[in-house]
PDB file of N, CA, C and O in Angstrom:
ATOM      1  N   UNK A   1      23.096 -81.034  56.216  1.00  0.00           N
ATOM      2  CA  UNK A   1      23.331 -79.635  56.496  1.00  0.00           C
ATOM      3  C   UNK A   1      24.543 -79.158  55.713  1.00  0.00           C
ATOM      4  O   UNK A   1      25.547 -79.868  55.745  1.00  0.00           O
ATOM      5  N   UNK A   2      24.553 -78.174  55.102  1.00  0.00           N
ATOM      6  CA  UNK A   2      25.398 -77.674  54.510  1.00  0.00           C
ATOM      7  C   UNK A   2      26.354 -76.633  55.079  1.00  0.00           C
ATOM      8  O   UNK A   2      25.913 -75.572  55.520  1.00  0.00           O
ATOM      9  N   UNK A   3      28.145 -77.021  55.076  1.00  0.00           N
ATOM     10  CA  UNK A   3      28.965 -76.599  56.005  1.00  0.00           C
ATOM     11  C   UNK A   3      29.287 -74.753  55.304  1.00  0.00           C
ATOM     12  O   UNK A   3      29.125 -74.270  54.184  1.00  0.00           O
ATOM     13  N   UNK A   4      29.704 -74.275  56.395  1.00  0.00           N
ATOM     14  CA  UNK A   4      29.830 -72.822  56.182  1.00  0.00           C
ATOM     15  C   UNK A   4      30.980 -72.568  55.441  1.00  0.00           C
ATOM     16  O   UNK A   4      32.067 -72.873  55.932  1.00  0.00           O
ATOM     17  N   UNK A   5      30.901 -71.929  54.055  1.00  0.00           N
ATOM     18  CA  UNK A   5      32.382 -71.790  53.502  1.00  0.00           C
ATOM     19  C   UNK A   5      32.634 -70.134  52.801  1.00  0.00           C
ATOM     20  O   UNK A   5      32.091 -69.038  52.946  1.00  0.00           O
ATOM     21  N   UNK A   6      33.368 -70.488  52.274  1.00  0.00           N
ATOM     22  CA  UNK A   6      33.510 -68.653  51.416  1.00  0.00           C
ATOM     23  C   UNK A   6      32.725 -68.518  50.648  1.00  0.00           C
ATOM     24  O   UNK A   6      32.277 -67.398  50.401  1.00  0.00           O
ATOM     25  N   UNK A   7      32.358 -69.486  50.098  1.00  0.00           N
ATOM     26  CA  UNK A   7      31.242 -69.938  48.701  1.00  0.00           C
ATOM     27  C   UNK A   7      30.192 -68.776  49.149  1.00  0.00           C
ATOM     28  O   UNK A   7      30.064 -67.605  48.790  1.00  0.00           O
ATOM     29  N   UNK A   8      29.350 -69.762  50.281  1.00  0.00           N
ATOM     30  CA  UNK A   8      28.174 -69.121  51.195  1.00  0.00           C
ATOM     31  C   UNK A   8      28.567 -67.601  51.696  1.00  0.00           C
ATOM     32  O   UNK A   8      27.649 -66.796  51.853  1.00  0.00           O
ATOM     33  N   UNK A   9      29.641 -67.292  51.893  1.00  0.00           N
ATOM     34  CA  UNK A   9      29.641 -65.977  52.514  1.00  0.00           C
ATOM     35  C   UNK A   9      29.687 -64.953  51.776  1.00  0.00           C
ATOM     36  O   UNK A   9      29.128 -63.890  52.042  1.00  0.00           O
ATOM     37  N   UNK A  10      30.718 -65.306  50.249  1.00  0.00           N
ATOM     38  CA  UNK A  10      30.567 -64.524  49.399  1.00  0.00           C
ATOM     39  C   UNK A  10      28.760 -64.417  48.988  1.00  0.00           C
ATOM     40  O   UNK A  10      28.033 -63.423  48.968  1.00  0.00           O
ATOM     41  N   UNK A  11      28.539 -65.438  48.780  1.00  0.00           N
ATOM     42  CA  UNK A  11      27.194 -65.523  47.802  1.00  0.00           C
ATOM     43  C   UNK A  11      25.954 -64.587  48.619  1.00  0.00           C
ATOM     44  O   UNK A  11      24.988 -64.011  48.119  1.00  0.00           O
ATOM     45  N   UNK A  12      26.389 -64.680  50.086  1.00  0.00           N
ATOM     46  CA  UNK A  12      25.347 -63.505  50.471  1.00  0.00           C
ATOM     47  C   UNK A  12      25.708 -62.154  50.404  1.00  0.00           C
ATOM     48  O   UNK A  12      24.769 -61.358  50.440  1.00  0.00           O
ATOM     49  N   UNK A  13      26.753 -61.739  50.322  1.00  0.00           N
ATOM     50  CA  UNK A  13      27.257 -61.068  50.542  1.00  0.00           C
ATOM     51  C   UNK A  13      26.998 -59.951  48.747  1.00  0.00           C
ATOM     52  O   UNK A  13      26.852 -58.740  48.583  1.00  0.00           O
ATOM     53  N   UNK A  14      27.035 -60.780  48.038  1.00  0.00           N
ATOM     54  CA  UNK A  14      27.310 -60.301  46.358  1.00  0.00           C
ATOM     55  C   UNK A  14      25.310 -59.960  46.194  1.00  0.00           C
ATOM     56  O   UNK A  14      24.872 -59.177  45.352  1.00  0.00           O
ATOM     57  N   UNK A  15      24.468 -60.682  47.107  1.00  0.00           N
ATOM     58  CA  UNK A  15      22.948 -60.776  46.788  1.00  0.00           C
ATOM     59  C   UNK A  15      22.890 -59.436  47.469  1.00  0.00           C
ATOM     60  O   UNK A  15      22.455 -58.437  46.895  1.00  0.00           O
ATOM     61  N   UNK A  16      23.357 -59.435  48.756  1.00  0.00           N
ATOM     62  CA  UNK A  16      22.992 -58.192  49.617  1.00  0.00           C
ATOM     63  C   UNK A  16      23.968 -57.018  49.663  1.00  0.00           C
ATOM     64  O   UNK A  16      23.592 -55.867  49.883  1.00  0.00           O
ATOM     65  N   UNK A  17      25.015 -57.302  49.485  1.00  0.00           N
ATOM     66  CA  UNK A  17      25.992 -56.260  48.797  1.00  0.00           C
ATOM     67  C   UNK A  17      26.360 -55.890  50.379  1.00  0.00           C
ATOM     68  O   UNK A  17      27.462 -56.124  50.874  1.00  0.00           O
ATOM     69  N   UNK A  18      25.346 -55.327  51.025  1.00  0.00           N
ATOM     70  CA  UNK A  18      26.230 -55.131  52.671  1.00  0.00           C
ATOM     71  C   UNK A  18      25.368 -55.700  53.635  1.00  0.00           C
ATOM     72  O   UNK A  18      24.137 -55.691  53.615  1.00  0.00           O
ATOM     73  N   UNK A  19      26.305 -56.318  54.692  1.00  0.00           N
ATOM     74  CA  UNK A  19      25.423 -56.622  55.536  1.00  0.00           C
ATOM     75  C   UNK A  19      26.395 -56.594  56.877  1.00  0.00           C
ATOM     76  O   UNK A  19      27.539 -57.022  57.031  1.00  0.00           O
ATOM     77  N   UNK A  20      25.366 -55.828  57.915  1.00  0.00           N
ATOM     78  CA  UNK A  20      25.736 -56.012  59.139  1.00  0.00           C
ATOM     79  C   UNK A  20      26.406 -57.172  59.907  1.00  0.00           C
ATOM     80  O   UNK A  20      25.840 -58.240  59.669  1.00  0.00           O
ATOM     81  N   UNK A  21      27.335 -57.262  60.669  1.00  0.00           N
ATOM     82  CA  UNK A  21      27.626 -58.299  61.175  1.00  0.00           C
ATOM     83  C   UNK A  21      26.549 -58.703  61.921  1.00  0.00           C
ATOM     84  O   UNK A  21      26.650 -59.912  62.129  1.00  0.00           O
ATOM     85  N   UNK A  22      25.591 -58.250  62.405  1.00  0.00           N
ATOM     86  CA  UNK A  22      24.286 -58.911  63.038  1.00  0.00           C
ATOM     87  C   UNK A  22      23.584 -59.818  62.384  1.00  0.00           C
ATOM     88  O   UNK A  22      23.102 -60.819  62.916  1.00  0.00           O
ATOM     89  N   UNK A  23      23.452 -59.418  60.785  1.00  0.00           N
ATOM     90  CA  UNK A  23      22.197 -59.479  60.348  1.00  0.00           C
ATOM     91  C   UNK A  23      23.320 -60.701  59.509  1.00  0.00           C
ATOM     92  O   UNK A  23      22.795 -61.814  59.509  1.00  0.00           O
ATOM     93  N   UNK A  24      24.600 -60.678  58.883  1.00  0.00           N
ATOM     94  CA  UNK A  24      25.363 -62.208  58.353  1.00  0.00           C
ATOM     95  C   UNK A  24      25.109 -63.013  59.159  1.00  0.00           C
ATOM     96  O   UNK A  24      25.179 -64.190  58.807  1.00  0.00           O
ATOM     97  N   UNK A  25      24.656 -62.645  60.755  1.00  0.00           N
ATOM     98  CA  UNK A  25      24.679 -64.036  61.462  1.00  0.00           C
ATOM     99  C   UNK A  25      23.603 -64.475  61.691  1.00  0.00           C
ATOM    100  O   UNK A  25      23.571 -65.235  62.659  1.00  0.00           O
ATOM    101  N   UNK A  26      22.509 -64.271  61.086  1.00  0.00           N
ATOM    102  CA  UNK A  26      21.325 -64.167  60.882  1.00  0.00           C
ATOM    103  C   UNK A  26      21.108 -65.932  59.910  1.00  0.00           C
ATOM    104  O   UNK A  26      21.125 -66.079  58.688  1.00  0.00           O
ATOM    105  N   UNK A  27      20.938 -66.930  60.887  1.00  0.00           N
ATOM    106  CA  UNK A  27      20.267 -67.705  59.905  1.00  0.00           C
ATOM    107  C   UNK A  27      19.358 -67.779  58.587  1.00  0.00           C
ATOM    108  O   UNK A  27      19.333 -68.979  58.312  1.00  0.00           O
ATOM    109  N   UNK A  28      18.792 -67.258  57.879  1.00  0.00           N
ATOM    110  CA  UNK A  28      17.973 -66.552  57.295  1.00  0.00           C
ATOM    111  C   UNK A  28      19.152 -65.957  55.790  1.00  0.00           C
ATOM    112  O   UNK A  28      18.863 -65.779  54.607  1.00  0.00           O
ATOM    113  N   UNK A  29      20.275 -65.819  56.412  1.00  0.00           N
ATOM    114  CA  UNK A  29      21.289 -64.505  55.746  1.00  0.00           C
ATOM    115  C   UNK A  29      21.907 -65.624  54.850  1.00  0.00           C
ATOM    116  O   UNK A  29      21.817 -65.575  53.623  1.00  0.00           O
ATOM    117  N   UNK A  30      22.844 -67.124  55.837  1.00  0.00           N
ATOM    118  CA  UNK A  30      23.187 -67.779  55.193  1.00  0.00           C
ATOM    119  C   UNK A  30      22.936 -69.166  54.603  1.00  0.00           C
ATOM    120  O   UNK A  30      23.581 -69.905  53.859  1.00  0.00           O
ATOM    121  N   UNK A  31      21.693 -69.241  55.251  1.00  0.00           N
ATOM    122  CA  UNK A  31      20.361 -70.342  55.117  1.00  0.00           C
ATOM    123  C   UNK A  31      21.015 -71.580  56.504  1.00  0.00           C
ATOM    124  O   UNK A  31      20.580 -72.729  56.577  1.00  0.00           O
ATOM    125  N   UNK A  32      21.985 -71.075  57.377  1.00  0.00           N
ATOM    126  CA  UNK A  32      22.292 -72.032  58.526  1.00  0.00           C
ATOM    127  C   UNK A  32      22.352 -71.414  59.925  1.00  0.00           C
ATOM    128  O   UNK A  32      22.452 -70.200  60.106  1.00  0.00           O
ATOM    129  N   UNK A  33      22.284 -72.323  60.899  1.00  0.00           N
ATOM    130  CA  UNK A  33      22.903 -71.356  62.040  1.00  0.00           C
ATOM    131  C   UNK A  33      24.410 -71.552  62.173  1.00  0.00           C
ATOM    132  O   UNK A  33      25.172 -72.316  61.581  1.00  0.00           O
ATOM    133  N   UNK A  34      24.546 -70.956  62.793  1.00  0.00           N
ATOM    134  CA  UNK A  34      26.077 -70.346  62.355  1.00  0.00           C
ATOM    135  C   UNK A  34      26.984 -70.579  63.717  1.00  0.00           C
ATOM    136  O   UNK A  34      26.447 -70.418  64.813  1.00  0.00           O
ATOM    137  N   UNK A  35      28.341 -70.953  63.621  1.00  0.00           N
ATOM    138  CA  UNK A  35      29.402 -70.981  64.646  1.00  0.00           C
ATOM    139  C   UNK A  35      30.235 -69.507  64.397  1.00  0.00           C
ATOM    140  O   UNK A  35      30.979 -69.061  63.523  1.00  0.00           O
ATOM    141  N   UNK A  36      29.733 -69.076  65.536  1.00  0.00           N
ATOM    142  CA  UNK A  36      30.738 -67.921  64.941  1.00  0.00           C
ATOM    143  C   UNK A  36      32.203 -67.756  65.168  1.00  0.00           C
ATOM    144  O   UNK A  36      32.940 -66.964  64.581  1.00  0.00           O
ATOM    145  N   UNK A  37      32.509 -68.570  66.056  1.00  0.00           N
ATOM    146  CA  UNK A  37      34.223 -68.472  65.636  1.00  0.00           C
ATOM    147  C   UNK A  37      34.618 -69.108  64.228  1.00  0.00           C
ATOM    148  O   UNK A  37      35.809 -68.893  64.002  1.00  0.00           O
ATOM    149  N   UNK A  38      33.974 -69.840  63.188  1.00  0.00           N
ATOM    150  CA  UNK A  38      34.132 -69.909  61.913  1.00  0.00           C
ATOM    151  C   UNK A  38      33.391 -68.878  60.896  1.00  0.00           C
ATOM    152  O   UNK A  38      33.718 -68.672  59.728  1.00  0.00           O
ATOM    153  N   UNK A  39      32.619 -68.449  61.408  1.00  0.00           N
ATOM    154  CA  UNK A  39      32.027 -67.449  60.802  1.00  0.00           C
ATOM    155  C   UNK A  39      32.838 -66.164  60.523  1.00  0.00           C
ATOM    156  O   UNK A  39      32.933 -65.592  59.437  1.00  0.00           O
ATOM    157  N   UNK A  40      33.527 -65.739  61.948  1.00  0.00           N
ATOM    158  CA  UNK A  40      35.198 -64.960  62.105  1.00  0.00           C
ATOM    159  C   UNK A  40      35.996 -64.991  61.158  1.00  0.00           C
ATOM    160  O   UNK A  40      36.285 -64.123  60.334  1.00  0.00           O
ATOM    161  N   UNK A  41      36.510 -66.479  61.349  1.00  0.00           N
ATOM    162  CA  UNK A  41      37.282 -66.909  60.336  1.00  0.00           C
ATOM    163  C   UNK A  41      37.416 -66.698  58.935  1.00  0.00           C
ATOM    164  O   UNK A  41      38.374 -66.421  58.213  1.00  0.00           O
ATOM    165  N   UNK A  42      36.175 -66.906  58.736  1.00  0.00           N
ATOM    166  CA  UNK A  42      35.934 -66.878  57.117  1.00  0.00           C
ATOM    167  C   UNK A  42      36.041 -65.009  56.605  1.00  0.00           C
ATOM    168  O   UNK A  42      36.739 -64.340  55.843  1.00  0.00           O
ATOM    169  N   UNK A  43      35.094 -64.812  57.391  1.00  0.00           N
ATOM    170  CA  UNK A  43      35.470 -63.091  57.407  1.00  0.00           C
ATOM    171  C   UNK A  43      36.349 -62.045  57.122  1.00  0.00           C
ATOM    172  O   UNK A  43      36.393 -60.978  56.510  1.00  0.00           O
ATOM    173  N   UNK A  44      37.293 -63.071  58.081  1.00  0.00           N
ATOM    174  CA  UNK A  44      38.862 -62.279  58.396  1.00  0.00           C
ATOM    175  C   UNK A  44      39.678 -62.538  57.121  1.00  0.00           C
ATOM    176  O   UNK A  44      40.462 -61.854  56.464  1.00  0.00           O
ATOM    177  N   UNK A  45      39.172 -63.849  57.017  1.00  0.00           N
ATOM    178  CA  UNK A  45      40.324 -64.640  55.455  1.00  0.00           C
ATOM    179  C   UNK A  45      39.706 -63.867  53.978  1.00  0.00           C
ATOM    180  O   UNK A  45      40.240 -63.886  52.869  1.00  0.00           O
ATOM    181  N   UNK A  46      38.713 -63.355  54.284  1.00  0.00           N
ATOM    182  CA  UNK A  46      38.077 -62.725  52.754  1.00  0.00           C
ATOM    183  C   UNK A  46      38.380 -61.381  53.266  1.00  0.00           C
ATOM    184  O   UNK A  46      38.710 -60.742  52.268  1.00  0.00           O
ATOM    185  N   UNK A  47      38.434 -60.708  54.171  1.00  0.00           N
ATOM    186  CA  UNK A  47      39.406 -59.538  54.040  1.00  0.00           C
ATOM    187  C   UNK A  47      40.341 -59.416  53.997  1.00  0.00           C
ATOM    188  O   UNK A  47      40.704 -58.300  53.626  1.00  0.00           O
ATOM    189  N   UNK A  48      41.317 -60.349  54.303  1.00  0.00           N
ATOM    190  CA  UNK A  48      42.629 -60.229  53.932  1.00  0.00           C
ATOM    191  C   UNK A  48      42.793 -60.133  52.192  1.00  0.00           C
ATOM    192  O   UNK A  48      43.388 -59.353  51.449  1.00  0.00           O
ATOM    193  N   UNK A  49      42.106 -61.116  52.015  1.00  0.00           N
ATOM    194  CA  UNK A  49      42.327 -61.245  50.410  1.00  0.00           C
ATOM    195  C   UNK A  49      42.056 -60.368  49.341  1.00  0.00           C
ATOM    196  O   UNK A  49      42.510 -60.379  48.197  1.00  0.00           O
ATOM    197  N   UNK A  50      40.986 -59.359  50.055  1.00  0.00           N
ATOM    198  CA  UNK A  50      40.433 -58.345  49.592  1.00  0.00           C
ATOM    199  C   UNK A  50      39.225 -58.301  48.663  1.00  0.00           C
ATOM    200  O   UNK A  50      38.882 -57.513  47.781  1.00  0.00           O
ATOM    201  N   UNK A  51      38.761 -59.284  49.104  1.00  0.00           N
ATOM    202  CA  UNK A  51      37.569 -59.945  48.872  1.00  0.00           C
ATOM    203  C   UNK A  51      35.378 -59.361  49.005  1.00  0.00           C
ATOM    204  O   UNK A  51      34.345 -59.339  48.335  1.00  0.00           O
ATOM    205  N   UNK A  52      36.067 -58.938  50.715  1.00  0.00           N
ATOM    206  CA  UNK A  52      35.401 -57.960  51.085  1.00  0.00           C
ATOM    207  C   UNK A  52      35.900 -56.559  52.251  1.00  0.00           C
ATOM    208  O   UNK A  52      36.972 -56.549  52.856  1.00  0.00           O
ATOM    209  N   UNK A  53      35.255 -55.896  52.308  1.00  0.00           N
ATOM    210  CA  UNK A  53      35.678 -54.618  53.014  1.00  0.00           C
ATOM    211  C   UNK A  53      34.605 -54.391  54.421  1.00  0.00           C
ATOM    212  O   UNK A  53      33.438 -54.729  54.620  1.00  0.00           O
ATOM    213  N   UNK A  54      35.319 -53.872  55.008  1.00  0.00           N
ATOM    214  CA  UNK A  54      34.171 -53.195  55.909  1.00  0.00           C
ATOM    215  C   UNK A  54      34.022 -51.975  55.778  1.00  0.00           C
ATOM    216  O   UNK A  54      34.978 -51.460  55.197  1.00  0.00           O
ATOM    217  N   UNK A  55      33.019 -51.098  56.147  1.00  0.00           N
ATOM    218  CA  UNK A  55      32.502 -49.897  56.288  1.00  0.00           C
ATOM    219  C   UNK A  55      33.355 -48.819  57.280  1.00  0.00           C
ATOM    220  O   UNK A  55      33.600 -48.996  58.473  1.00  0.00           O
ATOM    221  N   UNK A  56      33.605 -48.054  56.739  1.00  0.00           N
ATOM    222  CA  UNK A  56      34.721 -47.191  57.948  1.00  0.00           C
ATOM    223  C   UNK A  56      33.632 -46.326  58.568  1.00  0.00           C
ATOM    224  O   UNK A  56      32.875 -45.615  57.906  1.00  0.00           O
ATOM    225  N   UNK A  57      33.616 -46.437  59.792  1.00  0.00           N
ATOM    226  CA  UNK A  57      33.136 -45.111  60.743  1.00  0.00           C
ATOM    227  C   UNK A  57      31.358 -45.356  60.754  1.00  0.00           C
ATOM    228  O   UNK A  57      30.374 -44.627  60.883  1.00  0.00           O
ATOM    229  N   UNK A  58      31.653 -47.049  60.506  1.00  0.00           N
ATOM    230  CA  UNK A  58      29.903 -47.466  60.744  1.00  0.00           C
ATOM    231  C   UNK A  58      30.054 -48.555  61.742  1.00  0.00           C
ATOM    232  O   UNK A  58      30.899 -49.437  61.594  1.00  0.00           O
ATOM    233  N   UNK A  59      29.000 -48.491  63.063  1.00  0.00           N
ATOM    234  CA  UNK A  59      28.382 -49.342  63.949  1.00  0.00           C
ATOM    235  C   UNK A  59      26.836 -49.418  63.790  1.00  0.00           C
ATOM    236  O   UNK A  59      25.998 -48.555  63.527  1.00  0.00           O
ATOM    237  N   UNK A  60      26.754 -50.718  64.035  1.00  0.00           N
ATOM    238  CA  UNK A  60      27.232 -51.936  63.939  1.00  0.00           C
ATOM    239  C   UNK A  60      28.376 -52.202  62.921  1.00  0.00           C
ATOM    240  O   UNK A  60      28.343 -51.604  61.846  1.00  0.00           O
ATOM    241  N   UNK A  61      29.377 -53.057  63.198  1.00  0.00           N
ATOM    242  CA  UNK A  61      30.024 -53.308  62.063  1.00  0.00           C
ATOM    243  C   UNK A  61      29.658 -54.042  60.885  1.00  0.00           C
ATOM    244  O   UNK A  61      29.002 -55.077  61.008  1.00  0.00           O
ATOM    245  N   UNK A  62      30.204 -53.386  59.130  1.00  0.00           N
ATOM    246  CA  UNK A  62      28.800 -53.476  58.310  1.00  0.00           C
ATOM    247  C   UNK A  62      30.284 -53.753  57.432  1.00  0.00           C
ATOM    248  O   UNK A  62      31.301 -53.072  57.570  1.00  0.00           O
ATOM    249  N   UNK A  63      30.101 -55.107  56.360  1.00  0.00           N
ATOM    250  CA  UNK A  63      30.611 -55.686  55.680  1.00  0.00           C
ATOM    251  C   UNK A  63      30.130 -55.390  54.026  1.00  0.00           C
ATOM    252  O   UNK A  63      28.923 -55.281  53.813  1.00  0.00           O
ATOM    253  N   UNK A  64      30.933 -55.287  53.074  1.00  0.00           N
ATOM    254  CA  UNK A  64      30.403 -54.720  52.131  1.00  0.00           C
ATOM    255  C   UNK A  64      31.265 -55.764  50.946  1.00  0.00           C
ATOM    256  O   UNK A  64      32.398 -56.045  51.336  1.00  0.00           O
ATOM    257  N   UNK A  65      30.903 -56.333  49.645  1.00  0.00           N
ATOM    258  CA  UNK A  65      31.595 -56.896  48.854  1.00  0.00           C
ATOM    259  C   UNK A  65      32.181 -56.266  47.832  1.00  0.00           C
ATOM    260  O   UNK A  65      31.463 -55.451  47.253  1.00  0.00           O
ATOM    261  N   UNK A  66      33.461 -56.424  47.370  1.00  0.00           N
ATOM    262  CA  UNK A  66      34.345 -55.883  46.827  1.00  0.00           C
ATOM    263  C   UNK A  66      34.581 -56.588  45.184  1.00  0.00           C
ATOM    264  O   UNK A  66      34.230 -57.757  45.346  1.00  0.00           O
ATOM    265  N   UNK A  67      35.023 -56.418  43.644  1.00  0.00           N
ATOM    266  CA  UNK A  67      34.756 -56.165  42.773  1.00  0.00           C
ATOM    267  C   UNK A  67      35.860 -57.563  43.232  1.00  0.00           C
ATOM    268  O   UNK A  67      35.522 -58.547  42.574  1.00  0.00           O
ATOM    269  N   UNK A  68      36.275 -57.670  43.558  1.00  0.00           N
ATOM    270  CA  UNK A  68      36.991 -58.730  43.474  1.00  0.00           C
ATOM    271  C   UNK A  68      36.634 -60.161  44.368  1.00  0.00           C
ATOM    272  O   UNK A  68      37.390 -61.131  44.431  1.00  0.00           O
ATOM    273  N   UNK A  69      35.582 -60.070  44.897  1.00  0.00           N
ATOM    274  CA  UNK A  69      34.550 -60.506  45.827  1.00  0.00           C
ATOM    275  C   UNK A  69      33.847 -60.983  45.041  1.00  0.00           C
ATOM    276  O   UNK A  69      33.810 -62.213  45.085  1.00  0.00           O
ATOM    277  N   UNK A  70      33.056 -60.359  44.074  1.00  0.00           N
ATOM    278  CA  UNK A  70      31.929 -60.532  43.285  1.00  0.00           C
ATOM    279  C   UNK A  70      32.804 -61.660  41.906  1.00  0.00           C
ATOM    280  O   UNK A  70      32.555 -62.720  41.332  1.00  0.00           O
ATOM    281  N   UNK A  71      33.724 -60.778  41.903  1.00  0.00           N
ATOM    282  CA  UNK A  71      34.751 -62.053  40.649  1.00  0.00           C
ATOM    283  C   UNK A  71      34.733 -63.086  41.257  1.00  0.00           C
ATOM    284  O   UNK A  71      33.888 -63.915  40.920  1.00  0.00           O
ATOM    285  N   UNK A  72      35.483 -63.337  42.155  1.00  0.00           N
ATOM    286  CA  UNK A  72      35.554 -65.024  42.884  1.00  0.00           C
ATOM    287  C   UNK A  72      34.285 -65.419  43.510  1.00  0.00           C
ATOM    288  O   UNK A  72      34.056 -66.627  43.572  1.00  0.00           O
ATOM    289  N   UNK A  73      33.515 -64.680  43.934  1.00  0.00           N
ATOM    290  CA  UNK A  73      32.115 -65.695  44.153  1.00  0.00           C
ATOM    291  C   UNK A  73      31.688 -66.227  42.769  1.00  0.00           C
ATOM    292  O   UNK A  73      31.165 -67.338  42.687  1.00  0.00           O
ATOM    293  N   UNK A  74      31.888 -65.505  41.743  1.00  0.00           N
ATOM    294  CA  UNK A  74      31.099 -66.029  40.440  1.00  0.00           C
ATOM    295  C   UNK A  74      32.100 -67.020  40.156  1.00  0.00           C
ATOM    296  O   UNK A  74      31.592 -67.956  39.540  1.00  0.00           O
ATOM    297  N   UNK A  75      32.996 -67.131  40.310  1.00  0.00           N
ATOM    298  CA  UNK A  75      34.409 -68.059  39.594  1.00  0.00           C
ATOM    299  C   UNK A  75      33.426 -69.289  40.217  1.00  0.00           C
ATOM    300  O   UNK A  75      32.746 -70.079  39.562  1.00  0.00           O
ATOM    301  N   UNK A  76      33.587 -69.191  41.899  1.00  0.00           N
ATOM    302  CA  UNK A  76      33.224 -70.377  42.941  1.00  0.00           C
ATOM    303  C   UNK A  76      32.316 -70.708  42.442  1.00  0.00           C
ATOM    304  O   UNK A  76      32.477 -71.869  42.065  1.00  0.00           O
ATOM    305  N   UNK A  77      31.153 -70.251  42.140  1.00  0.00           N
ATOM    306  CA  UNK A  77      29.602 -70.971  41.698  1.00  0.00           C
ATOM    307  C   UNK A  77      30.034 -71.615  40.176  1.00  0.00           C
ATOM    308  O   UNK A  77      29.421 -72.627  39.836  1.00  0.00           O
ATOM    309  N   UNK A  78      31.031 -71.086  39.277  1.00  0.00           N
ATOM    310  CA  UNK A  78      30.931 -71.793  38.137  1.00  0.00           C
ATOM    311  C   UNK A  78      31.640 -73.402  38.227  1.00  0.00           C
ATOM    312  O   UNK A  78      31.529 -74.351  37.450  1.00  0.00           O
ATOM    313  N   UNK A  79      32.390 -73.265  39.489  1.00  0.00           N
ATOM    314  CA  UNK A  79      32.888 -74.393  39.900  1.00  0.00           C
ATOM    315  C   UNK A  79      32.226 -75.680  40.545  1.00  0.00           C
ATOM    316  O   UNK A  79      32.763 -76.760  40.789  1.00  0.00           O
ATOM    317  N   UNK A  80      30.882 -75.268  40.761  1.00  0.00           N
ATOM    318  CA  UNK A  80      29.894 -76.449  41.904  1.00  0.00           C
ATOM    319  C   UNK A  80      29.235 -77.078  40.828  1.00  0.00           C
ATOM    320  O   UNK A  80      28.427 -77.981  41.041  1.00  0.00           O
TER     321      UNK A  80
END
């Protein structure tokens, strides 16, 4: 099984460009089922970084990837 990292979160995130916090936790979204207090985690740490953004003045809360998101997911994949 393959563990949940930024790699994976970016990489769905850059395919789907936004996605609901429902629908990221969506097995299917990151090809696992998911812990979501690491799922949080990872979240919180790629917004800090500015990595990704959320949607202002949208519910469900809706996650969107950022130009600098899309740079370091591609960096990460040239790295595997």
């Amino acid at each position: 099984m393959t563990n949940l990292n930024r790699t994976e979160v970016l990489n769905s995130l850059i395919k789907h460009e936004t996605l609901t916090i429902l629908n990221i936790r969506k097995p299917e979204n990151l090809g696992m089922v998911l812990n979501n207090n690491h799922l949080n985690f990872l979240l919180n740490e790629l917004m800090e970084s500015g990595h990704i953004e959320t949607l202002n003045g949208v519910t469900p809360l809706t996650y969107t990837i950022t130009n600098k998101g899309i740079a370091e997911g591609e960096r990460l994949n040239d790295n595997i």
